[in-house]
C-alpha positions as CSV (number, residue, x, y, z in Angstrom):
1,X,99.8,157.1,164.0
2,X,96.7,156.2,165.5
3,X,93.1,156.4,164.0
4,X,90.6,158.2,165.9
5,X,88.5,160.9,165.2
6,X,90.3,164.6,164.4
7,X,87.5,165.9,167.3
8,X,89.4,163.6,169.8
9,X,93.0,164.3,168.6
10,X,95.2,166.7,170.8
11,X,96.9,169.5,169.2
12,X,100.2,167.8,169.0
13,X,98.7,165.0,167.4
14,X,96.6,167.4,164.4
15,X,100.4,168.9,163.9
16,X,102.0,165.6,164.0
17,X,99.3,164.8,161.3
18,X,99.6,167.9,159.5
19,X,103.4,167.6,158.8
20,X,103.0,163.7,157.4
21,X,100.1,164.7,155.2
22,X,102.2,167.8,154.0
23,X,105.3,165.4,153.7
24,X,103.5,163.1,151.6
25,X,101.9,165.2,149.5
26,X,105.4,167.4,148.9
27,X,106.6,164.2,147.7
28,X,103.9,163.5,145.4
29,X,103.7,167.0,144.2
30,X,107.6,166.5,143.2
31,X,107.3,163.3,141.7
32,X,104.4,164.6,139.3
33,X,106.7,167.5,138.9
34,X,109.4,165.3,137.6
35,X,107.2,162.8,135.3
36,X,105.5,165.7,133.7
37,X,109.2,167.3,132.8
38,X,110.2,164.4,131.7
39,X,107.2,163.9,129.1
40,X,107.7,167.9,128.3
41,X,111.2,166.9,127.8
42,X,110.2,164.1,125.4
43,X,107.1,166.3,123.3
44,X,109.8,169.0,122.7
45,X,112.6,166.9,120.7
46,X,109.5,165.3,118.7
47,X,108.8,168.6,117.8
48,X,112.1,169.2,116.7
49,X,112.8,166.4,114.8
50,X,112.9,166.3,111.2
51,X,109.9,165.2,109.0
């Protein structure tokens, strides 16, 4: 995708741009998502454990 200006962009370029950003960040989001399950994941059978 090119570089310019959002002024200069046509509307089928800000959607075009729109739906990356939003794929990328989706895929972000999930990734977080995942990471912070898995370290919930691990915090909860430490808590269980025996002492």
């Amino acid at each position: 995708m090119d570089r310019k200006p959002l002024e200069s962009m046509s509307l089928e370029e800000l959607w075009r741009l729109h739906t990356v950003v939003n794929d990328v960040l989706a895929e972000k989001l999930a990734a977080k998502k995942q990471e912070l399950e898995r370290r919930l994941e691990l915090l909860n059978r430490e808590g269980k454990a025996p002492h």
